[in-house]
C-alpha positions, 0 to 999 in steps of 0.5 A: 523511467524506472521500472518499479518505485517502492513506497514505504510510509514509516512512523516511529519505526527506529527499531526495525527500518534499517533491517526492513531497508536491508531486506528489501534491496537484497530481494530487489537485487535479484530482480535485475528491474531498475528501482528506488525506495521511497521512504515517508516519514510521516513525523516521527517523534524518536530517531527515524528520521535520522537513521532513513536520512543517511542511508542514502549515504549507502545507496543512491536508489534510497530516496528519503522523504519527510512530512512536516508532521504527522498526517496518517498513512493516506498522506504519507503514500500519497506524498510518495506517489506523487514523488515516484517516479517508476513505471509501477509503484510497489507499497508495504509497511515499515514494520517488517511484518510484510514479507519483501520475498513474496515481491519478485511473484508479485512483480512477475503477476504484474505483466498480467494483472494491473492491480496485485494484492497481498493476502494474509492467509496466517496473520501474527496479529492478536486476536482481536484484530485478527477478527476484526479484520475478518468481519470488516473485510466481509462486510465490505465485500457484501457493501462494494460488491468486490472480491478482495479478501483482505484490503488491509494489507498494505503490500500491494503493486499499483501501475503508476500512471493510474495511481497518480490519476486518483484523488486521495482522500484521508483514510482512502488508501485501503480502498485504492484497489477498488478506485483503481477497479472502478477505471477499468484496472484488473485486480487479483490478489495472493497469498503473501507471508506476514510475520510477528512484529519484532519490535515497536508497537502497531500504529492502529486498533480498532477503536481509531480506524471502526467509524471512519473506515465504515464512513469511508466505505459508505463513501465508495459505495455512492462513487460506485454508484455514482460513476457515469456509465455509457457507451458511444453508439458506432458511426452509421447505426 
């Protein structure tokens, strides 16, 4: 088994990809951990299907993977769970705004920890979603009771045999720590780089994700709640 597989959901990222790629395998390089990329298009409408398509041509451990359409984020990381085949599994955005030198402190925090998540302490995003970030993540931590200070970031480490436990629903991946936290996963997360966006344009704003996402949480809080509890009584007591 592979050491780490690494899950990359990409749509209409043309511009940036190939560099986010590149990046990626000189870091991953200086690990000596056995890997491979799993890169999810989730139905891209310009040339990025193309481009992820021959760079397996360059490098055996890029696997590229295409949906037949455009289903969102969820269905993209859970197409590339289920196709990974290392023993944890590393996400982070196609874009190029996580930072793939935050991953080797990240990997070493997994012998420790099962669920590492990264935390943008400085992020190059406009005003308005920065702020919006800041209040979602409040009130959830209020709703769920849980202590990480920014779900949203995508570039997270996962132990694979419980990831691929979790039945995903549409919208469900920003939770994954907190459905992972449920089964008796130990989470932490630290802070991570986040850089401006270099070409492209972001795929979210708030007006598209507010309302499911507000649904969603409400919808873990009652598994929260739901989940069955006990504990068996020890034979002669």
């Amino acid at each position: 088994m592979l050491d780490f597989s690494i899950i990359i959901p990409i749509f209409n990222e043309e511009a940036v990809i190939e560099t986010v790629v590149q990046e990626l395998l000189d870091i991953l390089e200086t690990t000596n951990l056995s890997f491979e990329i799993l890169l999810v298009n989730d139905g891209s409408t310009d040339c990025t299907w193309e481009i992820i398509s021959t760079l397996r041509n360059h490098d055996s451990r890029i696997n590229p993977i295409s949906l037949d359409g455009h289903y969102g984020q969820t269905a993209a990381l859970h197409a590339g769970i289920q196709m990974a085949s290392g023993n944890k599994i590393i996400m982070l955005d196609g874009d190029g705004q996580n930072d793939p030198k935050n991953i080797p402190e990240m990997i070493k925090l997994s012998s420790e920890y099962d669920v590492i998540c990264g935390w943008r302490i400085k992020r190059h995003d406009n005003f308005i979603r920065k702020i919006s970030s800041l209040i979602a993540n409040r009130i959830r931590q209020k709703v769920l009771g849980d202590n990480i200070p920014d779900i949203g970031c995508t570039l997270k480490i996962f132990p694979a045999d419980k990831l691929k436990k979790v039945v995903l629903f549409e919208g469900f991946h920003r939770f994954l720590p907190i459905l992972l936290e449920l089964e008796g996963c130990s989470v932490v997360s630290i802070p991570v780089n986040h850089r401006p966006r270099k070409a492209g344009y972001s795929k979210y704003s708030v007006s598209n994700r507010l309302f499911k996402a507000t649904m969603d949480m409400f919808v873990v809080r009652w598994m929260k709640n739901r989940k069955l509890k006990y504990k068996l009584k020890a034979p002669g007591k």
